[in-house]
C-alpha positions in Angstrom: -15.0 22.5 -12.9 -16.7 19.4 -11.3 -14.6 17.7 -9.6 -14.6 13.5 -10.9 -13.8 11.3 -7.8 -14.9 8.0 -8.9 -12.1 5.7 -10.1 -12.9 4.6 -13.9 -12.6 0.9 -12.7 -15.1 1.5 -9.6 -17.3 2.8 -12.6 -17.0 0.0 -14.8 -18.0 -2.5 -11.4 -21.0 -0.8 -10.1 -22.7 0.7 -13.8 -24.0 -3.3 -14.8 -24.5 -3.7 -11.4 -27.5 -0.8 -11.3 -31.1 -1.6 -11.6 -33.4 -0.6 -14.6 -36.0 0.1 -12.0 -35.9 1.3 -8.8 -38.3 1.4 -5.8 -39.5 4.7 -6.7 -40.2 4.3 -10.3 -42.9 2.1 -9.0 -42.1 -0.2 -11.9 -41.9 2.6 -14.6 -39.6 3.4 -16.8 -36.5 5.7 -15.3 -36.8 9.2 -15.7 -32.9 10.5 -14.5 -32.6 14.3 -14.5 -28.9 13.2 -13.3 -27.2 10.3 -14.9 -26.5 7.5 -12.6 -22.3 8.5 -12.9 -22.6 12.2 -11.6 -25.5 11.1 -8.5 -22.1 8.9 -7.7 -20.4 11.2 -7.6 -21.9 13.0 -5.4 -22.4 10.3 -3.3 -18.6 9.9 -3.2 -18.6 13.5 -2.7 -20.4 13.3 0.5 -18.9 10.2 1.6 -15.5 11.8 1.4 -15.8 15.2 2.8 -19.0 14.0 5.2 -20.5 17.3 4.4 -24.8 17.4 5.2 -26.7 16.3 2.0 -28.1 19.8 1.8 -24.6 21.4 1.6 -23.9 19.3 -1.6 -23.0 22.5 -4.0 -24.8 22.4 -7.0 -22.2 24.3 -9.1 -20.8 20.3 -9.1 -22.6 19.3 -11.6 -24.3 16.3 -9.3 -27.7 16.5 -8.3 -29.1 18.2 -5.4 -28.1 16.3 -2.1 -32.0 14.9 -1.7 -31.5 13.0 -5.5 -28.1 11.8 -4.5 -29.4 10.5 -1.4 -32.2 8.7 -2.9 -30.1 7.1 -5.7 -27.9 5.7 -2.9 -31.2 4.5 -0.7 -32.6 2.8 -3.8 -28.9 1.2 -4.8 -29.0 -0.2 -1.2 -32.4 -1.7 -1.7 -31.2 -3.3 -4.7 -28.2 -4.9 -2.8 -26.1 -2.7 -5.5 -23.1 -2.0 -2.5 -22.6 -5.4 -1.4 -22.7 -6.3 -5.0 -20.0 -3.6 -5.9 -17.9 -4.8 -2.8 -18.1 -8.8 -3.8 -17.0 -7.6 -7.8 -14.1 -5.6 -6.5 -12.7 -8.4 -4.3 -13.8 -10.7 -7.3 -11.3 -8.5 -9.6 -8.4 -8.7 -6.8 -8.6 -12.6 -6.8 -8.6 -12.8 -10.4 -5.6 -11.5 -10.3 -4.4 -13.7 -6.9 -4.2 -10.6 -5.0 -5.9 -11.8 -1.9 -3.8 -13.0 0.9 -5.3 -15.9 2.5 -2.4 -17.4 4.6 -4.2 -15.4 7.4 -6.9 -12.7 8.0 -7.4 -10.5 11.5 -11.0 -9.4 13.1 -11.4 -6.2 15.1 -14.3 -3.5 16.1 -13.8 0.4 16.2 -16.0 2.7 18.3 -17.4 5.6 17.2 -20.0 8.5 18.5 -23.3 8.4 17.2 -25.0 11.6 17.5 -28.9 11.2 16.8 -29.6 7.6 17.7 -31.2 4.5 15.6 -30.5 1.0 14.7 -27.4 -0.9 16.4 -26.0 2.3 18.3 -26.0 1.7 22.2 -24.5 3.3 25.6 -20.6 2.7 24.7 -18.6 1.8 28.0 -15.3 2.8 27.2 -17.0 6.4 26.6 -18.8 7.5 29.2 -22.0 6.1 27.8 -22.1 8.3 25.4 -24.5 6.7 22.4 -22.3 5.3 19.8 -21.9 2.9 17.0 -19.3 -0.3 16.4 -17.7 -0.8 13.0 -16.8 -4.4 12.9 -14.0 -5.7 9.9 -12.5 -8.8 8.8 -9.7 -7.9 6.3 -7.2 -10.0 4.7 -3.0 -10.5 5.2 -3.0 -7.2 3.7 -5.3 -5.3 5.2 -8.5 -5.8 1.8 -11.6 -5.6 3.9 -13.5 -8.5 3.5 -16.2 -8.4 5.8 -17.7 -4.9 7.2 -20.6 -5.1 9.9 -22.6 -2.7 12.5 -23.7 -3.1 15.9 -24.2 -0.8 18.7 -21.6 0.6 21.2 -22.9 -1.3 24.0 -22.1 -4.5 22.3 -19.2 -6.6 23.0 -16.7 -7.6 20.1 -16.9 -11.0 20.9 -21.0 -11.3 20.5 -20.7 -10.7 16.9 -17.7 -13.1 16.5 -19.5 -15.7 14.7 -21.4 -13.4 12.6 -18.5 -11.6 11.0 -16.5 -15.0 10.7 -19.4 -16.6 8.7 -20.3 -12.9 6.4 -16.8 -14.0 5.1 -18.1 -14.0 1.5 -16.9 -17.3 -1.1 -14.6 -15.2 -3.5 -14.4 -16.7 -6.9 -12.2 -15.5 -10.0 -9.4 -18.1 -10.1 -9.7 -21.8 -11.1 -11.4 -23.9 -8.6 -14.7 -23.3 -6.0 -14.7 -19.8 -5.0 -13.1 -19.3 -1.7 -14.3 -17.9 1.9 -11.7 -19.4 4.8 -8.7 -18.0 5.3 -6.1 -20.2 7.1 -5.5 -18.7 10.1 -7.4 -15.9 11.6 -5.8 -12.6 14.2 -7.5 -11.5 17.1 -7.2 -9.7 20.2 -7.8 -10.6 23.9 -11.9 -9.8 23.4 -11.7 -12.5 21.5 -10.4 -14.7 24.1 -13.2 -17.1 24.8 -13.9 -21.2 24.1 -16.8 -20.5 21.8 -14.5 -18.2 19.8 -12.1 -20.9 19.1 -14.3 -23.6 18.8 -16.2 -21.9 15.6 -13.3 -21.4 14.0 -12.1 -25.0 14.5 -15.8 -25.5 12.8 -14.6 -23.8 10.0 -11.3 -25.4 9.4 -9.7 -22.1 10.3 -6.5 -22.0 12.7 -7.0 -19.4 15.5 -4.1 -16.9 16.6 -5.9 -15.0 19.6 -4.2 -13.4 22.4 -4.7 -15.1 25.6 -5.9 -12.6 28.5 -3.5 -12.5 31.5 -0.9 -14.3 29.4 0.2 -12.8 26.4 1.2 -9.2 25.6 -1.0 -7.6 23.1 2.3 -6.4 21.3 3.2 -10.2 19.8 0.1 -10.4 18.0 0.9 -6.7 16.8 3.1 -8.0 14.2 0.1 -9.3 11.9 -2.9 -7.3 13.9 -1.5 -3.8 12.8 -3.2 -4.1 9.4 -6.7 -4.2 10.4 -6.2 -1.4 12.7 -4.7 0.6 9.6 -8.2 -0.4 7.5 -10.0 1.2 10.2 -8.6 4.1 9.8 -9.1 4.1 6.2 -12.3 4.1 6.6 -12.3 7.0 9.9 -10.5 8.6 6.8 -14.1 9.0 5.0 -15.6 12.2 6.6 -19.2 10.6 6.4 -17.9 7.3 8.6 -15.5 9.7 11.4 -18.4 9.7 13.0 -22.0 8.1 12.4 -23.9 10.9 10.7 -26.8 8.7 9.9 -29.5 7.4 11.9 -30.9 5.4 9.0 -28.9 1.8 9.8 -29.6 0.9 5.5 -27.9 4.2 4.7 -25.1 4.1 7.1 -24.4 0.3 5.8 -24.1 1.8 2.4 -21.9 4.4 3.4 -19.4 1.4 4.7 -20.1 -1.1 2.2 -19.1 2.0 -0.8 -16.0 2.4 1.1 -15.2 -1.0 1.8 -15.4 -1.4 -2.5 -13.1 2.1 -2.6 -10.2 0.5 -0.8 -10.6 -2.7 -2.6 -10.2 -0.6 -5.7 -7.4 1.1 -4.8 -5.7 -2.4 -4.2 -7.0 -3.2 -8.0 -5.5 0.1 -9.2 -2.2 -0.6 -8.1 -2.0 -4.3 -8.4 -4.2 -5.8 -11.2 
């Protein structure tokens, strides 16, 4: 039996969220030899286990690995992942289930076997090639921001870019909200500019001090967006960056990003 991995309410986001037409329709009509639900699945199926497209067993019922692959390049063309990430944190603050009072920043390492965009030398590993997962997640741990850069890069240099991806979440009364009111970070964090943005931004700061403060105060709130991180290590396709392709890795982390949001929906909304 094929197994069904997709979550009906992931489902019910991302199907109004999928284009008519596709980049490689070439503005025809679509012909879908798989239906859009099982190449999903085995997207997820891929995602999860982090199996090679071309192992994707057929017996599934999904689609060779090559048709699942290019439903998930054409999606990401489409900007159907980012979509499907801002719906499922829509559905969370519909039901006020995003925690605001504060949110924590943080980049995890990881190898990068065959090279492409934003991998680099990583210091910390021998200079092995590798790739940097960068998160912003909430009080709670709901990932609300989810960027790449190389290895080589330091967490600080893409400070200002993950504190301003923080997307405006609508879905109660009022303008849709994007600023948490206090912000976590560790001692790479610890510069003027740092601060100074998120003073910008109307956003208290709560970073460690180097040479002053132990890491283990700040480990109180921190914890959480170290335990997002390894929800997404626990995706076999993101352990370690599989794909050179920097559009199909981003998809990859954007799909997970919208799983662990659902989960979140599942059990609170």
């Amino acid at each position: 039996m094929a197994r069904q991995p997709v979550s009906k309410e992931l489902w019910l986001q991302l199907q109004p969220l999928i284009p008519t037409f596709t980049p490689s329709t070439k503005g025809g009509a679509r012909k879908l030899a798989v239906s859009d639900e099982a190449a999903l699945n085995g997207i997820l199926f891929v995602l999860h286990t982090g199996i090679p497209w071309a192992d994707l067993p057929q017996s599934l019922g999904y689609g060779s690995g090559m048709t699942c692959w290019r439903r998930l390049r054409d999606w990401s063309a489409a900007g159907v992942w980012q979509r499907l990430h801002q719906s499922m944190l829509i559905r969370l603050r519909e039901h006020d289930q995003i925690d605001w009072s504060r949110a924590s920043i943080d980049g995890s390492s990881g190898a990068k076997p065959p090279g492409g965009q934003e991998t680099g030398q990583n210091p910390t590993d021998r200079g092995k090639l590798g790739s940097k997962r960068h998160l912003v997640v909430d009080a709670r741990g709901i990932p609300l921001v989810v960027l790449v850069s190389g290895a080589n890069r330091h967490d600080s240099m893409v400070f200002e870019r993950c504190v301003d991806a923080i997307p405006g979440i609508a879905g109660l009364q009022g303008p849709a909200r994007k600023r948490p009111a206090k912000l976590h970070a560790d001692k790479g964090y610890d510069y003027k500019r740092c601060r100074a943005h998120l003073r910008q931004r109307g956003i208290s700061s709560r970073i460690a001090r180097r040479g002053i403060e132990s890491s283990e105060r700040l480990g109180k709130h921190r914890w959480v967006v170290e335990r997002t991180h390894g929800w997404f290590a626990g995706f076999g396709k993101l352990r370690i960056r599989f794909e050179r392709r920097l559009d199909i890795h981003e998809a990859f982390l954007k799909l997970a990003a919208a799983i662990i949001c659902a989960r979140f929906v599942d059990r609170w909304c």
